[in-house]
TIRO-513896 format. One line per field, with one value per atom (N, C-alpha, C): atom name; z, y, x; residue number from 1. Coordinates in steps of 0.05 Angstrom, whole numbers. Layout:
REM TIRO-513896
atom c(CA|...)
zz c(Z|...)
yy c(Y|...)
xx c(X|...)
nr c(NUM|...)
//
This chain:
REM TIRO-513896
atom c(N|CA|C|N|CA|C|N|CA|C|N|CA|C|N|CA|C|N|CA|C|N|CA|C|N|CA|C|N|CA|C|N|CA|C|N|CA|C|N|CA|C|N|CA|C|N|CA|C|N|CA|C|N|CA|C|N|CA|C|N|CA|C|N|CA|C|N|CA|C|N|CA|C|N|CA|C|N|CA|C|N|CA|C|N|CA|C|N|CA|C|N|CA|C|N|CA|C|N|CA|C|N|CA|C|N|CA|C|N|CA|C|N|CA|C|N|CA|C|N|CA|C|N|CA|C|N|CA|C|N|CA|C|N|CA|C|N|CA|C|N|CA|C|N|CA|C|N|CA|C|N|CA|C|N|CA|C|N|CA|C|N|CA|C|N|CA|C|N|CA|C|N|CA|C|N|CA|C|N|CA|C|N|CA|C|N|CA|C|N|CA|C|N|CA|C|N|CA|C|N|CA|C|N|CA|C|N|CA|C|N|CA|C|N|CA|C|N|CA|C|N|CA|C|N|CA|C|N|CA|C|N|CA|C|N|CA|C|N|CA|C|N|CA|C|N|CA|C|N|CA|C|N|CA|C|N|CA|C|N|CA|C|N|CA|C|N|CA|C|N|CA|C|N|CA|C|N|CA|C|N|CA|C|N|CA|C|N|CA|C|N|CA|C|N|CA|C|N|CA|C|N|CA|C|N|CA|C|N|CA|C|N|CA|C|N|CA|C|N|CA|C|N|CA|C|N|CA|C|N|CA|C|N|CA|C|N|CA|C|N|CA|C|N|CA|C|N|CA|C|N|CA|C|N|CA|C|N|CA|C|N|CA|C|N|CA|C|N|CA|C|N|CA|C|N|CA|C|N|CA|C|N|CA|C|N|CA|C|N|CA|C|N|CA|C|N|CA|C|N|CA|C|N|CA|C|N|CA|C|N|CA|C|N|CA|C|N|CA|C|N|CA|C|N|CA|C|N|CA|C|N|CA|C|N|CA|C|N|CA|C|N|CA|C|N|CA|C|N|CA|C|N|CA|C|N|CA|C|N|CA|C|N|CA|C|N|CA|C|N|CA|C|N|CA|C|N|CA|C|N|CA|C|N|CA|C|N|CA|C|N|CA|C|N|CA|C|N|CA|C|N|CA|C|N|CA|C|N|CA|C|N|CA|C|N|CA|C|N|CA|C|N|CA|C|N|CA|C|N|CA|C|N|CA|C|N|CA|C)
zz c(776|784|771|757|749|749|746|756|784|787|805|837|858|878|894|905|922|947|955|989|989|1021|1033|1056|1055|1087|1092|1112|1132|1134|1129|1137|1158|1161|1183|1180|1184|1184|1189|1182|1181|1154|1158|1135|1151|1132|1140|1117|1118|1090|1093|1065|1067|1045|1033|1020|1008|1030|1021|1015|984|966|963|978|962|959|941|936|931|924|926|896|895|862|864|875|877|902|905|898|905|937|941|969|973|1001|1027|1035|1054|1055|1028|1026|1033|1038|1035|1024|1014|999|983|986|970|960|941|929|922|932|936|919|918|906|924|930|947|925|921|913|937|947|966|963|978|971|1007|998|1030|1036|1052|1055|1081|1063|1084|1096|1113|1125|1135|1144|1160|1132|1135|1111|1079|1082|1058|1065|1040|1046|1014|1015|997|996|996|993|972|980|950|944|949|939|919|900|889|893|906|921|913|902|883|893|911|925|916|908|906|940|949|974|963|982|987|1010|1015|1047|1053|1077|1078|1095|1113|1134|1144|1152|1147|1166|1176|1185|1174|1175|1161|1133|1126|1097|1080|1058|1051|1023|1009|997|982|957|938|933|923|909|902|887|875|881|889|901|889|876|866|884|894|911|894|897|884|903|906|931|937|957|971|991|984|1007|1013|1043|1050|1040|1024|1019|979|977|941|924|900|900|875|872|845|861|831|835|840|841|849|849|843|850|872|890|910|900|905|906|935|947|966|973|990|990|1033|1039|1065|1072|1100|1108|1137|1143|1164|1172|1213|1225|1236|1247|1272|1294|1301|1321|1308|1281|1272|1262|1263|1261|1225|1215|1185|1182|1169|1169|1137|1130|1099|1098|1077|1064|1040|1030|1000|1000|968|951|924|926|899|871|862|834|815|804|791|763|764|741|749|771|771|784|790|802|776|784|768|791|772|787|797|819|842|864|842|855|829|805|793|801|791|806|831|843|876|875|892|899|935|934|977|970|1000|1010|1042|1050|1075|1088|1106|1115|1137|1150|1168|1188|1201|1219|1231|1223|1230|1246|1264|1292|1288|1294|1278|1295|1287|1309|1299|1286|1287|1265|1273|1249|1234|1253|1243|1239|1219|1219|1217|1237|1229|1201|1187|1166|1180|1158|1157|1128|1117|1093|1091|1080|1077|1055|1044|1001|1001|971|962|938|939|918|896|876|865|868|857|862|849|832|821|834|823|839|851|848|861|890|887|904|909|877|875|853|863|843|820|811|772|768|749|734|713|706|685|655|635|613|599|600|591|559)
yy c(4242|4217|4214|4191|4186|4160|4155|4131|4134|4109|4119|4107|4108|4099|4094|4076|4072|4073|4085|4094|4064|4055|4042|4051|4047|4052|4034|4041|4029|4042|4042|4051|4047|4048|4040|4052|4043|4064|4044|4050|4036|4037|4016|4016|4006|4017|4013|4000|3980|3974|3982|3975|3994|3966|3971|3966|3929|3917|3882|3873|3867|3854|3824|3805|3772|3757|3736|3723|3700|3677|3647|3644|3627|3620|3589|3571|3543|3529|3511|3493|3507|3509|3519|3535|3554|3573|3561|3534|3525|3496|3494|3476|3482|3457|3465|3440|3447|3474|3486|3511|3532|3559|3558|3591|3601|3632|3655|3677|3700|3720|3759|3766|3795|3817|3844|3865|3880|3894|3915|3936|3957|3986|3988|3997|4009|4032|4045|4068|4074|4073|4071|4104|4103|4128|4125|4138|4138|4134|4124|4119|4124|4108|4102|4109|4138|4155|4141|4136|4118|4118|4137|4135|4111|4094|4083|4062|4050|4028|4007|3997|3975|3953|3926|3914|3888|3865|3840|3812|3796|3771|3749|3718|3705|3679|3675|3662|3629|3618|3589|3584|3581|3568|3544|3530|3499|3500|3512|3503|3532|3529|3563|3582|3577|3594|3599|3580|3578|3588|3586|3586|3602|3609|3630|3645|3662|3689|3691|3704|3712|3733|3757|3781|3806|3823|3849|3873|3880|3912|3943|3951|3978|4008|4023|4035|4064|4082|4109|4138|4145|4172|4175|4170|4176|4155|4146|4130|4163|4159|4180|4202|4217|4244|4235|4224|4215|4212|4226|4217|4203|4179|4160|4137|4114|4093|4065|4043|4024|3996|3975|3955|3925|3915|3895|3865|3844|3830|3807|3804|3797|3768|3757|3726|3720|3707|3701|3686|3677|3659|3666|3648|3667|3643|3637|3618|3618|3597|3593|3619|3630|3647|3680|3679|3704|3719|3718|3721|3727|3746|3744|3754|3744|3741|3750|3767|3771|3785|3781|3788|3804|3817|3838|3843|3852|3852|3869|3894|3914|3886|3895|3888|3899|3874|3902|3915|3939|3956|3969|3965|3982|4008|4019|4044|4067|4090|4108|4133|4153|4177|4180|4203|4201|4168|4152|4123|4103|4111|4103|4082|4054|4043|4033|4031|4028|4000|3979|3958|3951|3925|3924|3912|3908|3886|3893|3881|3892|3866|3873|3846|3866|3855|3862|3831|3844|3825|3837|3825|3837|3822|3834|3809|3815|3796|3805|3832|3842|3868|3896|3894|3915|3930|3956|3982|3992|3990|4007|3977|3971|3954|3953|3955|3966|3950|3965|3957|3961|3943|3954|3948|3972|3970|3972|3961|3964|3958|3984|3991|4005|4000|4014|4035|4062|4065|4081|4078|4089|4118|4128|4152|4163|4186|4209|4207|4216|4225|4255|4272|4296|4291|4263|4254|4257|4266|4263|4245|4231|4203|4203|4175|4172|4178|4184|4178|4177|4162|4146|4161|4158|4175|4174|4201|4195|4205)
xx c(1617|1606|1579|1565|1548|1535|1517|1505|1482|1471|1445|1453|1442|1442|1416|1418|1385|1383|1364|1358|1341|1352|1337|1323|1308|1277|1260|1251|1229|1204|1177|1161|1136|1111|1097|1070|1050|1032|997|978|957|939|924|910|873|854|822|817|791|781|757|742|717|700|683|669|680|680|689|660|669|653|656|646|665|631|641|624|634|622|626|625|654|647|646|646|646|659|650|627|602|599|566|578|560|568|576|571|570|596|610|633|645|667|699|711|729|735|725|723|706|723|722|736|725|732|712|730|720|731|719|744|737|736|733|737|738|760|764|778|766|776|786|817|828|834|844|862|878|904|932|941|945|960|988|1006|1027|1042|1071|1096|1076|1060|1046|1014|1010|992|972|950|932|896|885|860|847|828|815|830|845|855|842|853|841|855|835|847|834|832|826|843|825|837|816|834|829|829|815|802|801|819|801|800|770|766|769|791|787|767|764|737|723|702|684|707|727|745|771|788|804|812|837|841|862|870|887|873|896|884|912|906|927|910|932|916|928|920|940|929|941|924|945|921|933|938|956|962|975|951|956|956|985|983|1008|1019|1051|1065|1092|1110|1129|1122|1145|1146|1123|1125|1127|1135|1144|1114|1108|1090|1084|1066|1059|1041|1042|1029|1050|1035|1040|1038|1041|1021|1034|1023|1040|1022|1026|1018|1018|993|1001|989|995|991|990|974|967|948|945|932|905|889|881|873|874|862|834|835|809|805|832|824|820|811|805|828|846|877|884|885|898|924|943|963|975|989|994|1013|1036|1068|1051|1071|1066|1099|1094|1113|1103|1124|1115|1119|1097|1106|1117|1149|1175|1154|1167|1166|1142|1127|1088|1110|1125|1122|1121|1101|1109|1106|1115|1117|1145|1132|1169|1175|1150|1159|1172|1182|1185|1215|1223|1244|1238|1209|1204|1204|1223|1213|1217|1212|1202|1173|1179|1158|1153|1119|1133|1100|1085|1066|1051|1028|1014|992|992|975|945|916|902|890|876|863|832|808|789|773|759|752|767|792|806|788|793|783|805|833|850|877|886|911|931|954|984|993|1012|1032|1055|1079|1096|1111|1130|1136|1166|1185|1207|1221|1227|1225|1255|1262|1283|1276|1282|1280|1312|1310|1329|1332|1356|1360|1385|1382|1401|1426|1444|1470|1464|1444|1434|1415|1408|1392|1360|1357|1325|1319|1296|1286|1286|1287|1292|1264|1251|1222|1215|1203|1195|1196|1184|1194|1164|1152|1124|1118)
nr c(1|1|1|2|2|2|3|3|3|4|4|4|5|5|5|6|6|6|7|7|7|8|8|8|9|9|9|10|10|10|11|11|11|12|12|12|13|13|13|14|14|14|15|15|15|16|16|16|17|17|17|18|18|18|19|19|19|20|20|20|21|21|21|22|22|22|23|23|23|24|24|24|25|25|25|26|26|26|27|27|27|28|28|28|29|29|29|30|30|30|31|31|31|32|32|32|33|33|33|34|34|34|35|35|35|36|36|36|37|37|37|38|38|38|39|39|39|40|40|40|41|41|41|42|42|42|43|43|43|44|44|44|45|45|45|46|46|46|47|47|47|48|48|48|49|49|49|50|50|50|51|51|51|52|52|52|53|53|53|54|54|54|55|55|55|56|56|56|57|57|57|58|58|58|59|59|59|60|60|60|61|61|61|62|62|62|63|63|63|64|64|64|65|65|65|66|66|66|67|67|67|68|68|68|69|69|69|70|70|70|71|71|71|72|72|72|73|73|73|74|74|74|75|75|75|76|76|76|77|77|77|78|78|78|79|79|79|80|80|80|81|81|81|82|82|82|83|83|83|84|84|84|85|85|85|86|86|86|87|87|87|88|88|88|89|89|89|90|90|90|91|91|91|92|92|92|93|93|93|94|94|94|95|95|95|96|96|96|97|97|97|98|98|98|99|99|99|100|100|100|101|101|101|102|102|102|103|103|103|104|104|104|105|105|105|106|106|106|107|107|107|108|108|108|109|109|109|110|110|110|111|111|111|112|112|112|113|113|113|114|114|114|115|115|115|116|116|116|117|117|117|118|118|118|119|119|119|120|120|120|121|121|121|122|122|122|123|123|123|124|124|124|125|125|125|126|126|126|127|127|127|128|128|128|129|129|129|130|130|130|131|131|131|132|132|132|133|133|133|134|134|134|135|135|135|136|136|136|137|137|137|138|138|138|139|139|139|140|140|140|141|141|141|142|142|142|143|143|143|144|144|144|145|145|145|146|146|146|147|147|147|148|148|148|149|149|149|150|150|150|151|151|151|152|152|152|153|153|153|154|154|154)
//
């Protein structure tokens, strides 16, 4: 028998951010609408193990609370023990009551390593105050007829 097969899972775990950089690129700090720009570094634990993240969101605020966020975040370490890189792209919104709200989605072809073939998507909800923010991730990845991962060809 030959040919590949793919495990499906679930994972879970948290993530911290650290060092949020944003700044105002127009109109003026105090508009709206106003687009802004973050640089953030995270680090995920549980399913998805991630020191350091590189993490790049594009911000428009409709009102000094409100608003939503596009952005790509690079993710280098382990899903589930597997180890490589990554990249998700994620997209969300956040209200009046402090509330952020955001979906992700691997971007095809970024896996390398023993994540090579990785795709999934998965979202989180952060409430404002929190230190620590649940995820959740739910990915496929390919797989051998021996049952250990494809990888890439360097």
């Amino acid at each position: 028998m030959s040919g590949t097969r793919t495990t499906a899972a679930t994972t879970t775990g948290n993530f911290t951010f650290a060092d949020w950089r944003e700044r105002v690129i127009g109109p003026a700090e105090d508009a709206t609408p106003r687009l802004a720009h973050a640089s953030v570094r995270n680090t995920f634990t549980g399913g998805i193990e991630a020191a350091g993240t590189t993490c790049e969101y594009a911000i428009v605020y409709v009102t000094a609370k409100t608003g939503s966020f596009s952005g790509m975040e690079l993710l280098t370490g382990r899903v589930d023990g597997r180890e490589g890189s990554f990249a998700v792209e994620e997209r969300g919104w956040f209200g009046e009551d402090g509330t952020v709200h955001c979906t992700f989605e691997v971007v095809p072809g970024s896996g390398s390593g023993e994540l090579t073939g990785l795709t999934g998507e998965g979202g989180f909800t952060a409430r404002h105050g929190e230190t620590a923010v649940p995820y959740r991730f739910a990915y496929d990845l390919e797989e051998t007829p021996d049952g250990t991962e494809l990888r890439g060809s360097a």
